[in-house]
NUNURO-99927 format. One record per residue (C-alpha): residue in one letter; x, y, z. Coordinates in steps of 0.1 Angstrom, whole numbers, plus 5000, padded with zeros to 4 digits. Example, Ala and Ser with C-alpha at 12.3 -4.5 7.8 and 13.67 -1.06 7.14 Angstrom:
REM residues 2
A512349555078
S513749895071
END
This chain:
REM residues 358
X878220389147
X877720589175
X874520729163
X873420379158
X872320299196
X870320579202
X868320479169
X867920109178
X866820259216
X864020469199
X862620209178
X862319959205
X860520259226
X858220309197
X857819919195
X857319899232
X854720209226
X852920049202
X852419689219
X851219869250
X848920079228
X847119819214
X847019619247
X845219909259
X843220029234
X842519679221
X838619729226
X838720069207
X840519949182
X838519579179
X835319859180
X836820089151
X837719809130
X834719649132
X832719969125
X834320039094
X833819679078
X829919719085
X830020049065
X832119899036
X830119539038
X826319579048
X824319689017
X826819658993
X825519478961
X827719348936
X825419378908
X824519708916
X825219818884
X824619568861
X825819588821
X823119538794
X824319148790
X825018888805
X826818808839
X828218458848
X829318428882
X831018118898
X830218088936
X830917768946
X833817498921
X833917238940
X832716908947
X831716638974
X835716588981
X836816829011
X838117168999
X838617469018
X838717708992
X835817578971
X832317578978
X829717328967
X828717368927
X826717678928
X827217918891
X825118268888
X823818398860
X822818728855
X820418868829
X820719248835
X819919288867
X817518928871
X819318738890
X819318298882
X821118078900
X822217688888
X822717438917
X823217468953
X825717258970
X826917299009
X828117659017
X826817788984
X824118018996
X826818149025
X829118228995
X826518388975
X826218659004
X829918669008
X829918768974
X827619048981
X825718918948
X821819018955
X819118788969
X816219038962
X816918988920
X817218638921
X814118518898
X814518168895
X817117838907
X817717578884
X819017178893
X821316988870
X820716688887
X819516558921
X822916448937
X823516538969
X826416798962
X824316958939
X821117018965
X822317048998
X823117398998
X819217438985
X817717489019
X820017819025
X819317918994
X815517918997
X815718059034
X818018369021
X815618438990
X812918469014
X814418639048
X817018839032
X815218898997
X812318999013
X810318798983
X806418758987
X806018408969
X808318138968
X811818038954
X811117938915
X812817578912
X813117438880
X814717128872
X814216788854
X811016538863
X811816438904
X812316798909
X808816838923
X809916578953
X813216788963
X811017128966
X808716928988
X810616759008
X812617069015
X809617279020
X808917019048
X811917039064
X811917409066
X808417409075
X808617449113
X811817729106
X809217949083
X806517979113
X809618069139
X810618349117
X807618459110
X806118479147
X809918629156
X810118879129
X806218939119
X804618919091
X805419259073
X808919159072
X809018789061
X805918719045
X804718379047
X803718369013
X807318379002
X808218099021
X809917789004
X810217748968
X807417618939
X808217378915
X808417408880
X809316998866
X809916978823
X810916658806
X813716728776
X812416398757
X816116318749
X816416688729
X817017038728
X814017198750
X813417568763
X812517588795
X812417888803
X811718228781
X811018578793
X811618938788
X814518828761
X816218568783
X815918198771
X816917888789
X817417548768
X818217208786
X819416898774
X819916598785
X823216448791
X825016108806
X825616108842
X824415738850
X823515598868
X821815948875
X819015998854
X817816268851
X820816518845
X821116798817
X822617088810
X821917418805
X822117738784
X821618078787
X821118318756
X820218688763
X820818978738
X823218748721
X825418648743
X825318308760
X826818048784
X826717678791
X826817488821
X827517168818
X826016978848
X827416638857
X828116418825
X831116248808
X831516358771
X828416428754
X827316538719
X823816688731
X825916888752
X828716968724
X825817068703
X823817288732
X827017538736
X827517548697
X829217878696
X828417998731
X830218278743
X831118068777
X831417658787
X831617648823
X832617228827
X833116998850
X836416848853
X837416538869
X841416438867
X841716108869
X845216028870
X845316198903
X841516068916
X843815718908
X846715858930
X844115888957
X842715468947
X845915338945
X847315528985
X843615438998
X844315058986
X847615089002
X845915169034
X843414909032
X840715119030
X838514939005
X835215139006
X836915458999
X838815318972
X836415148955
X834115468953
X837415638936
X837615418917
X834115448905
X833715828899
X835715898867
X833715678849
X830415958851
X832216228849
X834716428823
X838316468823
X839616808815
X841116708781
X837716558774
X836116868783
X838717068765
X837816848734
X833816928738
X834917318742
X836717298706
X833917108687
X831517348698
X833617618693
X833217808722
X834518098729
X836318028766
X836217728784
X836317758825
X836417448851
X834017368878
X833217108900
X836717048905
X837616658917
X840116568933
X840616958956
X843317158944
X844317378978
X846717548956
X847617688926
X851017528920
X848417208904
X846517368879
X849517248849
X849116908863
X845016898867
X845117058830
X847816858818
X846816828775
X844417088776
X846017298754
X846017088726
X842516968729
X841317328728
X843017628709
X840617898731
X842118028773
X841017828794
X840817878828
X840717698862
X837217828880
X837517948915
X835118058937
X834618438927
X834918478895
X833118628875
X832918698835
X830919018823
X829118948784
X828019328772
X825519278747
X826519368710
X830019278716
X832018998715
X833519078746
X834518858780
X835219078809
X837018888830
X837018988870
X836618868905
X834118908934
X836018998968
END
């Protein structure tokens, strides 16, 4: 015991030590810190070294209801090293460089749908393909007819931005010929219709049932046999079960909406009748996860994964309940998106790698 006081005295001098430290040498360290987060950060590309296949990357799960881990629907897909990205809602485009995924390869953008949550993002996502990109014509937007009025109304909104940037930065370094994005409007004729096809990679949209929002589809990606579907906004819908026949990958939407009632029935309670009636209004264009579980196991995908997650799950601890029956419905994993993750497809293999973007 007596050895004990001298012990306790030398770690509170070394505690003492240290809080004076820092308090001193708090710019150094701020400084030091700082320093070695710019080397480890600035530059770094995440798809640096891309497989020979296919890369699905989820940037932003959420949806128009407050979360602060999830980010507007935004879901990347890589070709190789071509870069495509599906939807852009609010903070997308912020997460996408968070993600240290690669504005320079991004080829094309492609719109579900022309809801709000699913566009608002788009004007950060156009600037950063541009400015940060360093592209030399403009942001490749494809979507369903009515597309051709969200490119130009955004291109007018940005319009006075471009000619600050350019007159601040010059020419050489933002070209005003990569400023905004081009249109590229198709019409699906209530079938199966490629959209898009080059150097191996095709893109097939159908249409699906979102209404009163019309037009919505979804969307699939096959490249060097491997493929993924993204579901857009929709309830249930055969032309979707029969677009990811077999796909390697359904990334859904999920609405719960037992608990989007939980939220109508305390919102009623509070006498809050706008709010509530618009809860409870939403389930009926959108798909529960045991109905999206079900479309997973008719088209006999290979994994099923979650966006556009309604009502916010902040943590964990919800996923069993917001799944609740999923199992049954579907005898493949699922898995709960979350902003980051990402699912490598090597071509010639049956493969999901399965990691996450930091």
């Amino acid at each position: 015991m007596r050895f004990l006081k001298p012990a306790l005295v030398i770690l509170a001098l070394l505690l003492v030590a240290g809080a004076v430290a820092r308090t001193v040498f708090s710019v150094q360290i701020g400084e030091m810190v700082f320093r070695s987060a710019v080397k480890k950060n600035v530059g770094r590309n995440a798809l640096a070294d891309p497989p020979d296949g296919l890369t699905v990357v989820l940037v932003g799960t959420g949806s128009p209801l407050p979360d602060p881990n999830r980010a507007g629907p935004m879901t990347v897909v890589a070709a190789g090293d071509r870069v495509f990205i599906i939807d852009a809602g609010a903070g997308s485009g912020r997460k996408f460089g968070e993600f240290a995924l690669p504005w320079g390869r991004v080829e094309a953008a492609f719109l579900t749908h022309f809801h709000s949550d699913h566009i608002d993002g788009l004007g950060e996502v156009m600037l950063q393909h541009w400015a940060a990109g360093g592209a030399d014509t403009p942001l490749a937007l494809y979507g369903p007819h009515g597309v051709q009025r969200i490119a130009d109304g955004f291109n007018e909104a940005y319009a006075l931005d471009a000619t600050y940037r350019i007159a601040h930065h010059g020419a050489d370094v933002v070209p005003p010929s990569g400023a905004g994005m081009e249109a590229f409007p198709f019409l699906t004729n209530g079938a199966a219709t490629r959209v898009y096809e080059r150097d191996g990679l095709t893109v097939t949209a159908v249409p699906v049932d979102h209404s009163p929002v019309e037009p919505a589809v979804a969307y699939r990606f096959d490249y060097k046999g491997r493929s993924v579907t993204i579901s857009g906004d929709t309830v249930k819908n055969e032309a979707l079960i029969g677009l990811a026949r077999d796909t390697d990958v359904l990334v859904h939407e999920a609405l719960n909406d037992e608990m989007v009632g939980e939220i109508a029935n305390q919102l009623e309670t509070l006498g809050a009748r706008r709010l509530e009636k618009i809860m409870h209004d939403i389930p009926d264009y959108h798909t529960s996860p045991v109905g999206a579980a079900e479309a997973a196991q008719e088209a006999g995908a290979g994994l099923l994964v979650f966006t556009h997650i309604v009502p916010a799950q902040p943590s964990r601890i919800l996923y069993p309940a917001f799944m609740k029956g999923t199992k049954k419905a579907f005898d493949g994993p699922i898995l709960m998106g979350e902003d980051g993750m990402a699912f490598v497809l090597p071509a010639g293999s049956s493969k999901i790698e399965r990691k996450r973007l930091d």
